[in-house]
C-alpha positions as CSV (number, residue, x, y, z in Angstrom):
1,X,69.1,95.5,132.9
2,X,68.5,95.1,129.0
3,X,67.3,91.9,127.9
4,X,69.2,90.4,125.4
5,X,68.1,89.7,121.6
6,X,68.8,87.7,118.4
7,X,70.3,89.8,115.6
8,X,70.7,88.0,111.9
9,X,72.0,88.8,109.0
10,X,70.6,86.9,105.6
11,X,72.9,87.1,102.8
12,X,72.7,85.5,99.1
13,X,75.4,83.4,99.7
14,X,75.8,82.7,103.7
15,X,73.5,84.1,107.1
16,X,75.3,85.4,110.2
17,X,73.4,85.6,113.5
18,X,74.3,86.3,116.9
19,X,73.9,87.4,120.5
20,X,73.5,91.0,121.4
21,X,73.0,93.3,124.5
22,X,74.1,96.8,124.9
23,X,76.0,96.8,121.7
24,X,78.2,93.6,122.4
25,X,77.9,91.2,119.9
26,X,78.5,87.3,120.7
27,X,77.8,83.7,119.6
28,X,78.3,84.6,116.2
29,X,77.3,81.8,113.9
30,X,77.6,81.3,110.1
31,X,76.1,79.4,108.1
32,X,75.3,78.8,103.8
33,X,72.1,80.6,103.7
34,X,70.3,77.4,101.7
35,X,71.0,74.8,104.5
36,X,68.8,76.5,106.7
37,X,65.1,74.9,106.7
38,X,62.8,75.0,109.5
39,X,64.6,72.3,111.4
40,X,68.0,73.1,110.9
41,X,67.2,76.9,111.7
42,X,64.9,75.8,115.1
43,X,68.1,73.6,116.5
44,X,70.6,76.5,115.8
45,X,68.3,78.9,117.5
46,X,67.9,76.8,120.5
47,X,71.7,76.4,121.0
48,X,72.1,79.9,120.1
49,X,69.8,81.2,123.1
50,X,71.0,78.3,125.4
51,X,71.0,79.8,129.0
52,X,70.0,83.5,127.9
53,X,66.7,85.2,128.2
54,X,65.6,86.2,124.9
55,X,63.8,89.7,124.8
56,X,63.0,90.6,121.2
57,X,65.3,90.2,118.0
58,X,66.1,92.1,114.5
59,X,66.5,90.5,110.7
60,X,68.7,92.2,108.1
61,X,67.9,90.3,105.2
62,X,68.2,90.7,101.2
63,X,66.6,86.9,100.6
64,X,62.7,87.6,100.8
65,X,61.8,83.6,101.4
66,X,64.4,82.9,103.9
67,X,63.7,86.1,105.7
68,X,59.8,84.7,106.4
69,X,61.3,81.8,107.3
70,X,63.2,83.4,110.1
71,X,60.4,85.7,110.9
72,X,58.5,82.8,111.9
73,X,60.8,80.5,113.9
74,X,61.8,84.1,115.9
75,X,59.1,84.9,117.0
76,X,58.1,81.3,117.9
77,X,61.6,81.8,120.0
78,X,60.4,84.8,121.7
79,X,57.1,85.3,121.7
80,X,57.1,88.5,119.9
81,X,57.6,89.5,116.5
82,X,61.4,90.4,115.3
83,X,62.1,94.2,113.9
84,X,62.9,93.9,110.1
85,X,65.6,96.5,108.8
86,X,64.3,99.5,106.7
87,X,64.7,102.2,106.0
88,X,61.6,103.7,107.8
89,X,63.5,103.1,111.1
90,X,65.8,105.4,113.5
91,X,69.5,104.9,112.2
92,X,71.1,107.2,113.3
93,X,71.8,108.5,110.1
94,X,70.3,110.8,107.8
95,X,69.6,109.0,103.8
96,X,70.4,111.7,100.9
97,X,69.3,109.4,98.7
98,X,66.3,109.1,95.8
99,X,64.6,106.4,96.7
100,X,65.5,105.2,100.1
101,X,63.3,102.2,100.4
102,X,65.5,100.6,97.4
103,X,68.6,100.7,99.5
104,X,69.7,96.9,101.0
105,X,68.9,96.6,104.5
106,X,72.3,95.3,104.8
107,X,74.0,98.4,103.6
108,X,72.0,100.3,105.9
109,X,73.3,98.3,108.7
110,X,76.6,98.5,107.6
111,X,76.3,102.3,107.3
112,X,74.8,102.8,110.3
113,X,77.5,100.8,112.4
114,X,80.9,102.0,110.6
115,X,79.1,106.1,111.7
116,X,78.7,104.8,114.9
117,X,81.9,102.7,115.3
118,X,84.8,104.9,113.5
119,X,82.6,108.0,112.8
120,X,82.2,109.7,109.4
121,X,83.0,110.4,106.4
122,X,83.7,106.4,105.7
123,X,83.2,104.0,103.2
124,X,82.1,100.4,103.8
125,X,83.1,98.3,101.3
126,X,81.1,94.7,102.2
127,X,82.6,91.4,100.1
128,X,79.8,88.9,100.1
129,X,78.4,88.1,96.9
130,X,78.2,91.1,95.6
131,X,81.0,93.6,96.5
132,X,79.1,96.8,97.6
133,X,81.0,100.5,98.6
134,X,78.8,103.0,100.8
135,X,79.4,106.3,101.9
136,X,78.4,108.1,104.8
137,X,78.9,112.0,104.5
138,X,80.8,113.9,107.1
139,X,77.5,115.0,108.8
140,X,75.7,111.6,108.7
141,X,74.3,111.3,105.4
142,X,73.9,108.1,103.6
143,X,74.5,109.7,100.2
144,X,74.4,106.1,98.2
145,X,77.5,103.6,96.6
146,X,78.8,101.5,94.7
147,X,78.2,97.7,93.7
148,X,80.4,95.4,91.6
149,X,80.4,91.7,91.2
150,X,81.5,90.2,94.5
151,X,84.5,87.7,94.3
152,X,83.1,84.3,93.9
153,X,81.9,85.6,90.1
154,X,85.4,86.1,89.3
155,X,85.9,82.2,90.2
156,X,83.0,81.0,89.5
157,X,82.5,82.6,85.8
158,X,85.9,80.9,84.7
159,X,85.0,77.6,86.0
160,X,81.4,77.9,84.4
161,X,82.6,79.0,81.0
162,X,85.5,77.5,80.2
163,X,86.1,73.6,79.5
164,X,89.7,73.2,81.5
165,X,89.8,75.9,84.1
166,X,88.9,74.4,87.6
167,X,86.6,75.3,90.3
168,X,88.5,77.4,93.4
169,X,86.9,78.0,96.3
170,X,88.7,80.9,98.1
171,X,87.4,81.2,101.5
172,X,88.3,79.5,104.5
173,X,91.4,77.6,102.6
174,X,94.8,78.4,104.1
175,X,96.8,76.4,101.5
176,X,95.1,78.5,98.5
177,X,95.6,81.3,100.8
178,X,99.4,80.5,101.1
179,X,99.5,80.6,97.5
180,X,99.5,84.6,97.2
181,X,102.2,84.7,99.8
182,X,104.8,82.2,97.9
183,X,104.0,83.7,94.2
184,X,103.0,87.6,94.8
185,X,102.7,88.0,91.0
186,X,103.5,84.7,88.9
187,X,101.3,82.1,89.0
188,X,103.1,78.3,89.0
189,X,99.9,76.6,87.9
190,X,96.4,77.7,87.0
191,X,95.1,76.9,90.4
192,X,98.0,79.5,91.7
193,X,97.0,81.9,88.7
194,X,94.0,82.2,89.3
195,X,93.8,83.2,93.0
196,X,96.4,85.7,91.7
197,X,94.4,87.1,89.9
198,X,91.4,86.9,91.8
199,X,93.8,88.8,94.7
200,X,95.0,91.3,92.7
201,X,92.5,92.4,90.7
202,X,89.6,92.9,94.1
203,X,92.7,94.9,95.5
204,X,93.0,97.1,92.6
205,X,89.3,97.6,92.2
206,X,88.9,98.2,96.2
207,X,92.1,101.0,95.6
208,X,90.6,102.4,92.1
209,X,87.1,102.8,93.4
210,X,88.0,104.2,97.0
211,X,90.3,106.6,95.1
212,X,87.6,108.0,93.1
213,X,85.6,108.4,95.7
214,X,88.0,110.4,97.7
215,X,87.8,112.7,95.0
216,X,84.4,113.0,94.0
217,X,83.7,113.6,98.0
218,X,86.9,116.1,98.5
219,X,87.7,114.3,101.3
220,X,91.3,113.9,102.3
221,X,90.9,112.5,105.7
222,X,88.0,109.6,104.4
223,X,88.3,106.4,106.2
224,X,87.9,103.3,104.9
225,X,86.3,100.2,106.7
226,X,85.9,96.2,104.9
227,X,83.7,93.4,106.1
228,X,82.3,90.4,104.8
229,X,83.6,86.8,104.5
230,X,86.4,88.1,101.3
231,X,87.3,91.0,103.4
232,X,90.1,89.9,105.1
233,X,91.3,87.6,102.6
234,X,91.4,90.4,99.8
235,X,92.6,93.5,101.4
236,X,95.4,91.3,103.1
237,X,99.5,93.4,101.9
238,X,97.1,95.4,100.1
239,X,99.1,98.5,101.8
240,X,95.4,100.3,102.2
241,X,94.8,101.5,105.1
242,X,91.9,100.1,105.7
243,X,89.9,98.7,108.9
244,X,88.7,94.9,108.8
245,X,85.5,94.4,110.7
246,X,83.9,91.3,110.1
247,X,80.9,92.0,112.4
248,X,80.4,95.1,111.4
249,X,77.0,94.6,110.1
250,X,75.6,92.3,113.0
251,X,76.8,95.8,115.0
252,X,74.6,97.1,112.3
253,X,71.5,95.8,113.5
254,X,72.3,95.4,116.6
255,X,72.4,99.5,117.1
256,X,69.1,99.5,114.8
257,X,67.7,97.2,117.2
258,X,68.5,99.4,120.2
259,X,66.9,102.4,118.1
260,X,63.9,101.1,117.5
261,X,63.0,98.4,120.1
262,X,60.0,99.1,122.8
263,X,62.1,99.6,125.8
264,X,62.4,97.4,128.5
């Protein structure tokens, strides 16, 4: 039986980790990526493994000092030390691309999961901080993507440079999220405008870009697959079809892992 291992995503903004064994994915946990020092990361760990034997694990990370960080306290977990995203490794996937070893690991992951999950030609779009668009070719290619300013700029830049405008924090609030539904277009205060806007404008870039890329790939049948914390939140009546995966690039590593671990 396979042993089951850690898998962890480090983000700018927030760090997902999980459970995995034969491509099952569970425990996730997520946390701000900051809060995590050496004790707060060993007490999550430990709950995290709580009655599993842990065989290995993999990082994903695009945070160089948290990822020794995690590094460390891994393989103080397991005894061993964890596999690090690259692009060096089996993925499954081919990488038309220039100069591979300046892709994120993250967007490797997530390109390597939606081939393996919904099968190609696709395009990941990933909201976290930044919003990022890759493409995997109809035979397995990484060919490269797209990145834009992810959504908490759009807030965050109004609040920072103007005097008045406030502060809105969009995830994980179901009364701003209730705005968009009472006031599709008009805003009825600059709280309400704002998350309007913020909406509207990620759904039209999302449609613009993935429109263009349709194009530029002559691909009529191209699917389209969304993760990341904004995902859901964004693309929600957007009227694209569109599949929401917000573990799609825990999956990610999680089939790296498999590809590349010393078997059991």
């Amino acid at each position: 039986m396979k042993s089951t291992a850690i898998v962890v995503d480090i983000g700018n903004t927030s760090t997902s980790f999980a459970l995995t064994r034969e491509r099952r994915i569970w425990r996730v946990t997520r946390r701000p990526t900051q809060e995590l020092t050496g004790k707060i990361l060993q007490r999550h760990l430990a709950e995290l493994a709580r009655g599993n034997t842990i065989g290995g694990s993999a990082v994903c990370s695009v945070v160089p000092a948290q990822t020794r960080l995690w590094l460390r306290e891994l393989a103080r977990l397991t005894g061993m030390r964890p596999l690090e995203v690259n692009n060096r490794m089996k993925l499954d996937i081919a990488i038309d691309y220039p100069r591979p070893a300046t892709i994120g690991a993250d967007r490797l992951a997530n390109a390597c999961a939606a081939a393996e999950r919904y099968g190609p030609p696709i395009i990941v779009a990933d909201f976290g901080t930044a919003l990022t668009f890759d493409i995997v070719s109809r035979d397995r290619a990484y060919l490269g993507g797209i990145i834009t300013p992810g959504l908490p700029f759009m807030t965050d830049y109004l609040a920072d440079r103007t005097a008045l405008l406030p502060r809105i924090h969009l995830a994980g609030d179901g009364k701003r999220a209730s705005v968009f539904r009472r006031h599709r277009v008009i805003g009825k205060s600059t709280a309400q405008a704002i998350i309007i806007g913020a909406r509207l404008g990620y759904t039209g870039m999302v449609r613009e870009i993935f429109t263009h890329l349709k194009q530029a790939l002559n691909e009529p049948r191209l699917r389209l697959c969304a993760t990341g914390g904004h995902a859901a939140w964004a693309l929600a009546g957007s009227g694209l079809c569109v599949t929401i995966d917000p573990n799609l690039t825990l999956y990610g590593i999680s089939r790296i892992y498999e590809l590349n671990r010393s078997k059991d």
